[in-house]
Each structure stands twice: as C-alpha cells, then as structure tokens.
C-alpha positions in Angstrom: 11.0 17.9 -6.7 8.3 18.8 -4.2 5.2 18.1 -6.1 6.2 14.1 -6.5 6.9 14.4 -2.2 3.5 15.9 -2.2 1.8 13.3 -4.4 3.3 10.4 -2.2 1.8 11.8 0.6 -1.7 12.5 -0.8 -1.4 8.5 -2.0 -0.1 7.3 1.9 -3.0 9.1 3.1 -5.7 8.3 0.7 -4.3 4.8 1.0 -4.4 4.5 4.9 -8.0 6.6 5.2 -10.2 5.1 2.3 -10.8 1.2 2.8 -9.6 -0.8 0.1 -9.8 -4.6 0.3 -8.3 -6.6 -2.1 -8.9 -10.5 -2.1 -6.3 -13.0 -1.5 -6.6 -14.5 -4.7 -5.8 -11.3 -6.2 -2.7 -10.6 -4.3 0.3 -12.2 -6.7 -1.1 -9.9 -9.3 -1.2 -6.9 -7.1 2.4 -7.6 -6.3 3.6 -7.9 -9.1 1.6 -4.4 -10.2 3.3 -2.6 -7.4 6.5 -3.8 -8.5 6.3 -2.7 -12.1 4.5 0.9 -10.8 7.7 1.2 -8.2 9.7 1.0 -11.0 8.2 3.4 -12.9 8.5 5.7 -10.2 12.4 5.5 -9.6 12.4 5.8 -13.4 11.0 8.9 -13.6 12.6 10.5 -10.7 16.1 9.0 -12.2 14.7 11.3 -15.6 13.9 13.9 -13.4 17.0 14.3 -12.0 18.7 13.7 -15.2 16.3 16.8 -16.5 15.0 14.1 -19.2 11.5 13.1 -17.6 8.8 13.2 -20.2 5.1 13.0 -18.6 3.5 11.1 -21.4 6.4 8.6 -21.4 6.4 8.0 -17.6 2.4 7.6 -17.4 2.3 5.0 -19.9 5.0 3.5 -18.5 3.4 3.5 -15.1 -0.1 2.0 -16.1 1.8 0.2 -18.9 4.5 -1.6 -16.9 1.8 -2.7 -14.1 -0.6 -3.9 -16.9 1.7 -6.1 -18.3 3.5 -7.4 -15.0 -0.1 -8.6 -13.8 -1.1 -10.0 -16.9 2.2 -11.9 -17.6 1.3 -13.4 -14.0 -2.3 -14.1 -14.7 -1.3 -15.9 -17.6 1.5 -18.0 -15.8 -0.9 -19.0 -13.3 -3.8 -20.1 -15.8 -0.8 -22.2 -17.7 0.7 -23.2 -14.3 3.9 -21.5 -16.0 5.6 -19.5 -13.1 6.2 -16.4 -15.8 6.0 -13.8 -13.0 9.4 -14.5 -12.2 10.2 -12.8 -15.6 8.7 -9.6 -14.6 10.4 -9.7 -11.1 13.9 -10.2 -12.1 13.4 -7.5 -14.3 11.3 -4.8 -12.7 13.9 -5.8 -9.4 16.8 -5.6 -10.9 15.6 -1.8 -13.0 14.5 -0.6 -9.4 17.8 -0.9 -7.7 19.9 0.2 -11.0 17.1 3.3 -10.5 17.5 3.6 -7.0 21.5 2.9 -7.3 21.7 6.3 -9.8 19.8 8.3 -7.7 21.9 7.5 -4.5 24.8 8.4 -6.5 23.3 11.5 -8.0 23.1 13.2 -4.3 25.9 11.7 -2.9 27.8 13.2 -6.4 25.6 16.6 -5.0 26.8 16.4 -1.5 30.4 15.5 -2.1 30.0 19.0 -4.7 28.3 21.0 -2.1 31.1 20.4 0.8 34.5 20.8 -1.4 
C-alpha cells in the first residue's frame, strides 16, 4: 500500500515542478482523460484491497480507459454530438462505486480493529 502513496507523490511533484502547458482547446479532452485515469486508479486500489489487482489489467485499463474517454469526446465535438457525457456518467458514477467500497473496506477494518 505504500508504493501507490509513493507514486502519487512522485506524480504531485513532477506535476507541480516540470511546466506542462496544455492549450485551451485541448482541455475537454484532458478532462475527460483524467476522469477515466481516476477511475482506473480507485479501480485498482478497490482490487488491491480485494487482493485481486492484476498489473497488466490495470495498465491497460489506465491508458485504455483515458484513450477512449478522449476520443469518444473528440469525436462528439467534430459531430457536434455531446458523447462525452457518455464517458462521464460512466467513469463518475464507477469512481464513487470505487471510492464507496473502499470507504467501506476501512471503516469494515476499523469497526474490526476496536471490537
């Protein structure tokens, strides 16, 4: 559990010391990216905790998920077809199912730890 704490950190960094600029017009894409990659990381910590997380699965999940996001919005805004909607209800709603089992997991941990 201390090595994906460690990576975060590394990114944080990396993200606040190296100067990145992304243009404007690129920025619903990016979004949308991040979304899909969020989700991917609350997936595999959920596996992790579940002692089911597969590497290969989560990295192609990770580059997949944010591929596919971004394109689905690239190609709604060439058609003037708002499809990135689609990949935010469903990366959204898969990040807080994620994020609901992993509060549950410790509080389930805590509640075990002080009976």
């Amino acid at each position: 559990m201390l090595l994906p704490i460690i990576g975060i950190l590394i990114g944080i960094i990396l993200g606040l010391v190296l100067p990145v600029h992304i243009p404007t017009a690129y920025s619903p894409y990016m979004s949308i990216a991040v979304l899909a990659a969020l989700d991917s990381v609350f997936g595999g910590i959920r596996a992790s905790l579940e002692k089911k997380f597969e590497t290969d699965a989560f990295i192609s999940g990770f580059f997949g998920n944010a591929l596919l996001a971004a394109g689905l919005a690239y190609i709604g805004d060439r058609l003037d077809v708002p499809i990135y909607l689609a990949a935010i209800f469903a990366f959204g709603s898969r990040l807080f199912q994620n994020f609901a089992m992993i509060r549950r997991f410790f509080l389930n941990r805590m509640r075990e730890r002080f009976r």
